[in-house]
N, CA, C and O atoms as a MOPAC input file, in Angstrom:
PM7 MOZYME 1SCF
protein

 N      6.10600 1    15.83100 1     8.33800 1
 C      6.07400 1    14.99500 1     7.13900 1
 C      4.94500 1    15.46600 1     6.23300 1
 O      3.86600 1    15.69700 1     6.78000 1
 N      5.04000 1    15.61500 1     5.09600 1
 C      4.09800 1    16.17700 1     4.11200 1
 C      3.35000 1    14.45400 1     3.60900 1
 O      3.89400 1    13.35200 1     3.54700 1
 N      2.14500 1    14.81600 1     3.37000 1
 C      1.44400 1    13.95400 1     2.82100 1
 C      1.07300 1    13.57000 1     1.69700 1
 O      0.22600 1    14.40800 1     1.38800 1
 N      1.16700 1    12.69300 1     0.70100 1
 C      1.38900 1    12.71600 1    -0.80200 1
 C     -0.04100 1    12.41800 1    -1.44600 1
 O     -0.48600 1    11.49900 1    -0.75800 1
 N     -0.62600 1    12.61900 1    -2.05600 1
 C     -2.07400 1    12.84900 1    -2.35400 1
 C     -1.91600 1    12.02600 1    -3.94900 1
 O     -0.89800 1    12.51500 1    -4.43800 1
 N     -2.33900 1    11.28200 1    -4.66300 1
 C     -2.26100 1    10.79500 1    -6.03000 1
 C     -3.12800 1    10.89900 1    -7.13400 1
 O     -4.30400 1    10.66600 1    -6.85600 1
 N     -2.78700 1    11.29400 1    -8.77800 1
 C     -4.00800 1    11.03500 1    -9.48400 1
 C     -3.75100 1    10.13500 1   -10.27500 1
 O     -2.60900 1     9.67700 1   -10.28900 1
 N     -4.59800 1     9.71100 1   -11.02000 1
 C     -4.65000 1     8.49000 1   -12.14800 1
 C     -5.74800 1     9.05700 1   -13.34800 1
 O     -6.73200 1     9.74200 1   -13.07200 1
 N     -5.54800 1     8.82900 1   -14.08200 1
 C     -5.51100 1     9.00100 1   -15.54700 1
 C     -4.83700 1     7.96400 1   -16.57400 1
 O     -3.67900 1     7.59400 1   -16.76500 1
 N     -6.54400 1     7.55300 1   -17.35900 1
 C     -6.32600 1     6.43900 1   -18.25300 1
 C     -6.91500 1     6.60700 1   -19.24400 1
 O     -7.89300 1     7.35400 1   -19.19800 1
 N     -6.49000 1     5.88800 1   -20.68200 1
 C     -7.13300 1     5.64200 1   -21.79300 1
 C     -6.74200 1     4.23000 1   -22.26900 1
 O     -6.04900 1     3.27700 1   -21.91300 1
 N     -7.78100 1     4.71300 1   -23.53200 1
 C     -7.81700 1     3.52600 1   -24.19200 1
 C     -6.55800 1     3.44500 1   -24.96900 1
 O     -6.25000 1     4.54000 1   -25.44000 1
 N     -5.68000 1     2.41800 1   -25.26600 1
 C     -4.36200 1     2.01500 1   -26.15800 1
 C     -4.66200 1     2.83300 1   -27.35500 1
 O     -5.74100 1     2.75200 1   -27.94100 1
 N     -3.74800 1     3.58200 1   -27.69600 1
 C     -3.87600 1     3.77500 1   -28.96900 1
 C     -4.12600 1     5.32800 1   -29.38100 1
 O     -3.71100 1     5.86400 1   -30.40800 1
 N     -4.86700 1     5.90500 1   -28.39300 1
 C     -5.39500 1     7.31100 1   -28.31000 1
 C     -4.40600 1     8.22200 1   -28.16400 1
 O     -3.22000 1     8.06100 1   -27.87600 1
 N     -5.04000 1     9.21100 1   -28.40100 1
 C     -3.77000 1    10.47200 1   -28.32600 1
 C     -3.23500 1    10.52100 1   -26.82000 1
 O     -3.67700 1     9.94300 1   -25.82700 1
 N     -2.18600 1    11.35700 1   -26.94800 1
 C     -1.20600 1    11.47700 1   -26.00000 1
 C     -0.07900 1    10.35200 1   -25.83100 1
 O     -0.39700 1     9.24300 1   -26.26200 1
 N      1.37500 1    10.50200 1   -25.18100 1
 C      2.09000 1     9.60900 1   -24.97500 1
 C      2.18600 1     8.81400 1   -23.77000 1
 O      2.20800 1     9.59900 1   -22.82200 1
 N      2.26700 1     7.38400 1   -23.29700 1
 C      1.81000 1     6.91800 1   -22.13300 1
 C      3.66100 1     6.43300 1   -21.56800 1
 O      4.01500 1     5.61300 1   -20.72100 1
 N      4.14400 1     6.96700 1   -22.09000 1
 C      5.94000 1     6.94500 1   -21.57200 1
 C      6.64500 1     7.07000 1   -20.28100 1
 O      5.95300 1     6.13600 1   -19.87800 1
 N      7.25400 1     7.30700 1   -19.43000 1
 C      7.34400 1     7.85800 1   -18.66800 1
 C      7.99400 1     9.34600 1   -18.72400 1
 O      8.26900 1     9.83600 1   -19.81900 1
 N      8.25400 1    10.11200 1   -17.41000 1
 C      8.78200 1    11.65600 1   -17.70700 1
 C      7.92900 1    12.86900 1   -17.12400 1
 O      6.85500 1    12.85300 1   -16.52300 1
 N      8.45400 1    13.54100 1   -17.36000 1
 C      7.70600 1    15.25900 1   -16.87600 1
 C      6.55000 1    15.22100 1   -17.59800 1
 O      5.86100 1    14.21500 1   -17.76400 1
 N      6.31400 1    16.42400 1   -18.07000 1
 C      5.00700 1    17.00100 1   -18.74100 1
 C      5.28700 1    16.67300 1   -20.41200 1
 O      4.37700 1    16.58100 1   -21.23600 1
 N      6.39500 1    16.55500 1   -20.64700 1
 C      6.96300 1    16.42500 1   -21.79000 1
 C      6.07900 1    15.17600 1   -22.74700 1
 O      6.06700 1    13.96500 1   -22.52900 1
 N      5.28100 1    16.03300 1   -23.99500 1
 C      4.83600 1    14.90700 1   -24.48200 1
 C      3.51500 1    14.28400 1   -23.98500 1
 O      2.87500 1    13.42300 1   -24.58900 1
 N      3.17700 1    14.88100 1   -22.71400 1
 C      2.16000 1    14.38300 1   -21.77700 1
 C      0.77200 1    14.81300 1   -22.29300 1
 O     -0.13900 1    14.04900 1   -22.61200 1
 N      0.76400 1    15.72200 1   -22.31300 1
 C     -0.55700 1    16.74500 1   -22.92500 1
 C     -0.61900 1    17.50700 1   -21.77500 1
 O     -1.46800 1    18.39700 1   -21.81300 1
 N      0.14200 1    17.40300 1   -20.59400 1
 C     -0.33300 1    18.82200 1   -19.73800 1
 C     -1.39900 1    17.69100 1   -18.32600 1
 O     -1.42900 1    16.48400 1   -18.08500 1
 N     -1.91000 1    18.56800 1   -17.89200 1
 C     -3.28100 1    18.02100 1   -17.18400 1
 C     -4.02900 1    17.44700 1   -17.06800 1
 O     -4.20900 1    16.86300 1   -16.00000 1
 N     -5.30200 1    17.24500 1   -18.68600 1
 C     -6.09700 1    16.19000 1   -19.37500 1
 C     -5.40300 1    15.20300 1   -20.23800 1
 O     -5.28900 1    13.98400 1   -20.36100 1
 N     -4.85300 1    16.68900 1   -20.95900 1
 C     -4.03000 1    15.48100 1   -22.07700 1
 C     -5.31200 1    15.79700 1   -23.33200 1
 O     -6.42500 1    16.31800 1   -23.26100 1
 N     -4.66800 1    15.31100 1   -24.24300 1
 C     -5.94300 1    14.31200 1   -25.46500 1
 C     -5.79500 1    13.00800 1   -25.24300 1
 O     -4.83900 1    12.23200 1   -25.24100 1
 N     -6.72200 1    12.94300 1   -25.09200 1
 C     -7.16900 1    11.19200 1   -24.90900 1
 C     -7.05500 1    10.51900 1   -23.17700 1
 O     -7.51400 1     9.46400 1   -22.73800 1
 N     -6.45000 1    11.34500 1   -22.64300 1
 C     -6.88100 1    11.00900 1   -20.96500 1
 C     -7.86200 1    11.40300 1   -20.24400 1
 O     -8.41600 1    12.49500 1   -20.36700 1
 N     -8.11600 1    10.63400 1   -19.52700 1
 C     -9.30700 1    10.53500 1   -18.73200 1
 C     -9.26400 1    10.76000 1   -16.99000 1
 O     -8.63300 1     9.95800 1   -16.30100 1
 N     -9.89200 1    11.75900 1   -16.46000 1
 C     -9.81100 1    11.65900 1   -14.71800 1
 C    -10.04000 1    10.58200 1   -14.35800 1
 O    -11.19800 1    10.37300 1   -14.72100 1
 N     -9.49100 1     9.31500 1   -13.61600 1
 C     -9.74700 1     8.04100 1   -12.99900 1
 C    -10.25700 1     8.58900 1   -11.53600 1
 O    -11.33700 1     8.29400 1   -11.02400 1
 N     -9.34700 1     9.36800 1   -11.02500 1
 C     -9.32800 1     9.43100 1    -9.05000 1
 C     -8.38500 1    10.58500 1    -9.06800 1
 O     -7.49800 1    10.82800 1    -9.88700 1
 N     -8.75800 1    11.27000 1    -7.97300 1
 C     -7.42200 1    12.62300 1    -7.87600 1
 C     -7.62700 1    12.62300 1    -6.60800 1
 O     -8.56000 1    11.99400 1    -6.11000 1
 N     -6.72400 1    13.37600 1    -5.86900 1
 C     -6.65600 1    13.93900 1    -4.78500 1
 C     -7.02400 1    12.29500 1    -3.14600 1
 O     -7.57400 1    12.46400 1    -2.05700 1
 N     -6.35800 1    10.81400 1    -3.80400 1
 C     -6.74500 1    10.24400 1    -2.83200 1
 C     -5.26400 1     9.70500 1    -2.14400 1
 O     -4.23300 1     9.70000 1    -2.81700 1
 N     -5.28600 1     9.42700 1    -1.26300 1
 C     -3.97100 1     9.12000 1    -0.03800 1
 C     -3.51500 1     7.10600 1    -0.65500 1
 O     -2.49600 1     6.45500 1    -0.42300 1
 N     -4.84900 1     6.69000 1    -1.49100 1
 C     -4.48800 1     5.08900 1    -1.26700 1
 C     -3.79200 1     5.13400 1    -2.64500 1
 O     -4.03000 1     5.87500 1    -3.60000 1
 N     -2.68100 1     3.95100 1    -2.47900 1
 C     -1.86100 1     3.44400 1    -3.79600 1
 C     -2.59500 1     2.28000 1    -4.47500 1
 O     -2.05000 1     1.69600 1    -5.41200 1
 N     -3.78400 1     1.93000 1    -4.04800 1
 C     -4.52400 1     1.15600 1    -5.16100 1
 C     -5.90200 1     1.43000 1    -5.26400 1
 O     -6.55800 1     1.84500 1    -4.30800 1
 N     -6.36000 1     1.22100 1    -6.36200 1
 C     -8.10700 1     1.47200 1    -6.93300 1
 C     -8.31900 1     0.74800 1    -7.06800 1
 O     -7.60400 1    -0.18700 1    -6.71100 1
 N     -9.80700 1     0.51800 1    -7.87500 1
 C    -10.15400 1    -0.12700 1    -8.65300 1
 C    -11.03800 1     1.21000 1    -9.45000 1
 O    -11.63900 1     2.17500 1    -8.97700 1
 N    -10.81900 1     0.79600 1   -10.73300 1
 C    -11.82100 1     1.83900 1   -12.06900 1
 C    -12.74300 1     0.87800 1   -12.45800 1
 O    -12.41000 1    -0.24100 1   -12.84700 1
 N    -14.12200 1     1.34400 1   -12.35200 1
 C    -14.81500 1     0.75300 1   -12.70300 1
 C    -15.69300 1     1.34700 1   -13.95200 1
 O    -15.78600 1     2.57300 1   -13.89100 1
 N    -16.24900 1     0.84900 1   -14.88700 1
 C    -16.53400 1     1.44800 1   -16.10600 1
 C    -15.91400 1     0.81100 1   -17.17500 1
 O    -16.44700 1     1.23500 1   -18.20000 1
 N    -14.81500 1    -0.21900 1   -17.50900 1
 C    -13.81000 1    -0.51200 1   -18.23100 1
 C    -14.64700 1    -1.43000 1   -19.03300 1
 O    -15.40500 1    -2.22500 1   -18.47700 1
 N    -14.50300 1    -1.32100 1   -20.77700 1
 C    -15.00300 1    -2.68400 1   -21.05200 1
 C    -14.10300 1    -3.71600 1   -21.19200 1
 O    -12.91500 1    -3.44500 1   -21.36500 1
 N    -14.50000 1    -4.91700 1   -21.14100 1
 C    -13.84700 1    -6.07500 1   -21.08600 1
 C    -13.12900 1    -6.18800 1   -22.25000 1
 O    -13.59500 1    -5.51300 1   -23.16800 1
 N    -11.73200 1    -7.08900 1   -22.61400 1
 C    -10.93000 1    -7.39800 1   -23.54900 1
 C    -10.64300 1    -6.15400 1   -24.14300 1
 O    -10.53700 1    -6.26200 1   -25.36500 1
 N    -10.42200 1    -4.59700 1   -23.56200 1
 C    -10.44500 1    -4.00300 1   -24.42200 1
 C     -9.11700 1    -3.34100 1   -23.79100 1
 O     -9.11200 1    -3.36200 1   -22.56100 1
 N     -7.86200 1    -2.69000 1   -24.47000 1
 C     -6.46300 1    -2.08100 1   -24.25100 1
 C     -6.68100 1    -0.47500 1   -23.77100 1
 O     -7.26300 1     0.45200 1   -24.33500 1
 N     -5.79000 1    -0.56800 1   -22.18300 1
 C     -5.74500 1     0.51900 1   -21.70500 1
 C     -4.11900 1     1.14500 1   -21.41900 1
 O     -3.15200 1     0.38300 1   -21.40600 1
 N     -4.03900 1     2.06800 1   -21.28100 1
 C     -3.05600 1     2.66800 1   -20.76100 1
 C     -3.43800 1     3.34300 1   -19.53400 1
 O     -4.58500 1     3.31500 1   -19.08800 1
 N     -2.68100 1     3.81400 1   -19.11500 1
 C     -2.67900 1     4.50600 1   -16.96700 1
 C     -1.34300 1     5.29500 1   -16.88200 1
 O     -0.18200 1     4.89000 1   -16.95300 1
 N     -1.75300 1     6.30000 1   -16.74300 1
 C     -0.59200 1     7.51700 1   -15.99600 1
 C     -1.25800 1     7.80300 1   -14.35600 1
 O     -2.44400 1     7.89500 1   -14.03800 1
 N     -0.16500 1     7.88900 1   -13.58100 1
 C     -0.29900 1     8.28200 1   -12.31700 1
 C      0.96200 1     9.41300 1   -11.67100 1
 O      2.16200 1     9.42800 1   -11.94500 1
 N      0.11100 1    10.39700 1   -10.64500 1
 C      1.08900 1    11.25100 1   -10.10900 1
 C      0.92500 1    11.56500 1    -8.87400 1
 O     -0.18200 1    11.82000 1    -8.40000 1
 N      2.15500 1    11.58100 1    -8.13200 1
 C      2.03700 1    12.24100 1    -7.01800 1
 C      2.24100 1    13.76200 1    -6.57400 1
 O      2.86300 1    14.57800 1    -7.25300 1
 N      1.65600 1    14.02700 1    -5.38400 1
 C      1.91600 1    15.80300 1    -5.56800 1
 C      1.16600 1    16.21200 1    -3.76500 1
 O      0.10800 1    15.82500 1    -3.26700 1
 N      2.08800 1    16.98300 1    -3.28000 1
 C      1.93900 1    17.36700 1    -1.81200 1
 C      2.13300 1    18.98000 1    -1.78900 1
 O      2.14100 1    19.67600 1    -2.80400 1
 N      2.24700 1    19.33400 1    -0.80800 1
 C      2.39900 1    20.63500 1    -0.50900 1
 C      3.94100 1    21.25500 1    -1.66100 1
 O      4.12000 1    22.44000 1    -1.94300 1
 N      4.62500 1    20.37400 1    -2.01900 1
 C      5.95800 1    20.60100 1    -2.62200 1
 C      5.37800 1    20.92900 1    -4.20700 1
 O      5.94000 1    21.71700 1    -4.96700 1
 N      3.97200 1    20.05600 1    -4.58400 1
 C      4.21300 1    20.27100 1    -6.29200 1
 C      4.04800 1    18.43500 1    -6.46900 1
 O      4.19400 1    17.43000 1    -5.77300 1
 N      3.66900 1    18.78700 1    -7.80900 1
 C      3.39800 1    17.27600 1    -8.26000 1
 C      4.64200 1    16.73800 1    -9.19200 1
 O      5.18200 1    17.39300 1   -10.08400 1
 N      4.85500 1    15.89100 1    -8.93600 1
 C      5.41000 1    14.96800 1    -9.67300 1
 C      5.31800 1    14.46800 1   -11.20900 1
 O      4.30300 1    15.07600 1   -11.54600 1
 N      5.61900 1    13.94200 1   -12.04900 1
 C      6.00200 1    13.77500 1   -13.53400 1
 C      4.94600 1    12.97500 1   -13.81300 1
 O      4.09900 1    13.05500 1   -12.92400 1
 N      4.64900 1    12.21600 1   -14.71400 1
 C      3.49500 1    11.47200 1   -14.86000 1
 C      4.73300 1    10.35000 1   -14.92700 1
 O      5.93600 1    10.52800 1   -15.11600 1
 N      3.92300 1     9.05200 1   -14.68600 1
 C      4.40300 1     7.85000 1   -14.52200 1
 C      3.68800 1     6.89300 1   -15.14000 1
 O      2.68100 1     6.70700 1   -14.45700 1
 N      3.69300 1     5.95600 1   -16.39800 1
 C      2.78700 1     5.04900 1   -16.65700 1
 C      2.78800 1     3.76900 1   -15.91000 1
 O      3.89900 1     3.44500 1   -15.49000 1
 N      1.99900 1     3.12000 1   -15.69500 1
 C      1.28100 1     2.12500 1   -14.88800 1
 C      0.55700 1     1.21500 1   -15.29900 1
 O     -0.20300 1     1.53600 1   -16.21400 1
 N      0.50400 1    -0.22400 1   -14.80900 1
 C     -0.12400 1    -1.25600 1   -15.26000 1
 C     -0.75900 1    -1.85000 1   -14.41000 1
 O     -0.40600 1    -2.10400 1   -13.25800 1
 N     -2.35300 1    -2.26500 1   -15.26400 1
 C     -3.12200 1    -2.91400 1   -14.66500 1
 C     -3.90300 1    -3.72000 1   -15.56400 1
 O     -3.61200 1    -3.56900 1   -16.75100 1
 N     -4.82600 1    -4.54500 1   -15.29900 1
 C     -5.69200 1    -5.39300 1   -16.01700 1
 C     -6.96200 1    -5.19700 1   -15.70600 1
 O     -7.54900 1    -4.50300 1   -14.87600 1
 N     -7.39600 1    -6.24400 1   -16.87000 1
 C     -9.35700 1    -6.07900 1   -16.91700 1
 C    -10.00600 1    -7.57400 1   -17.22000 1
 O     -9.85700 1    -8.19000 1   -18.27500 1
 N    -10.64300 1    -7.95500 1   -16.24200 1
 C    -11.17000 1    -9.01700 1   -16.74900 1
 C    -11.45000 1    -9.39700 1   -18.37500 1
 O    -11.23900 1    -8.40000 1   -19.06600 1
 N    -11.74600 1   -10.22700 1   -18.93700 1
 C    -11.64800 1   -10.53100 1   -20.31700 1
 C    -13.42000 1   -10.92800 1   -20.55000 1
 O    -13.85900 1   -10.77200 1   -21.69000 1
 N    -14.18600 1   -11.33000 1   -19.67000 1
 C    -15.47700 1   -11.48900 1   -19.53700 1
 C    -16.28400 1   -10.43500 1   -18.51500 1
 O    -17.50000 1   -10.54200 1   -18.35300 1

């Protein structure tokens, strides 16, 4: 069984790049404009990002990728305290 390893990558609403779902298409590639490294290379399906300011709009792409190759980017939802 191959083991699936995940990254995450986030910005702020609004910033460059598209937060859609799909391949690379539209994605910016790797960084992207306007994405940010959250976590790479970890085995767990949940985080926490810490650094976020409060009340403020994010977007989240995540991917998986094993010995086969990574996977498409996927957008994702999460929240932020408001205080």
């Amino acid at each position: 069984m191959t083991r699936e390893a995940y990254e995450l990558q986030i910005s702020t609403a609004g910033a460059g790049g598209e937060s859609g779902e799909g391949g690379e298409g539209g994605e910016g590639g790797e960084g992207g404009e306007g994405w940010v490294q959250a976590c790479a290379g970890v085995a767990e399906t949940e985080w926490s990002v810490r650094g976020l300011a409060a009340g403020t709009a994010y977007r989240a792409r995540v991917r998986a990728a094993n010995t086969r190759g990574a996977s498409g980017w996927r957008s994702c939802v999460f929240c932020t305290k408001l205080w």
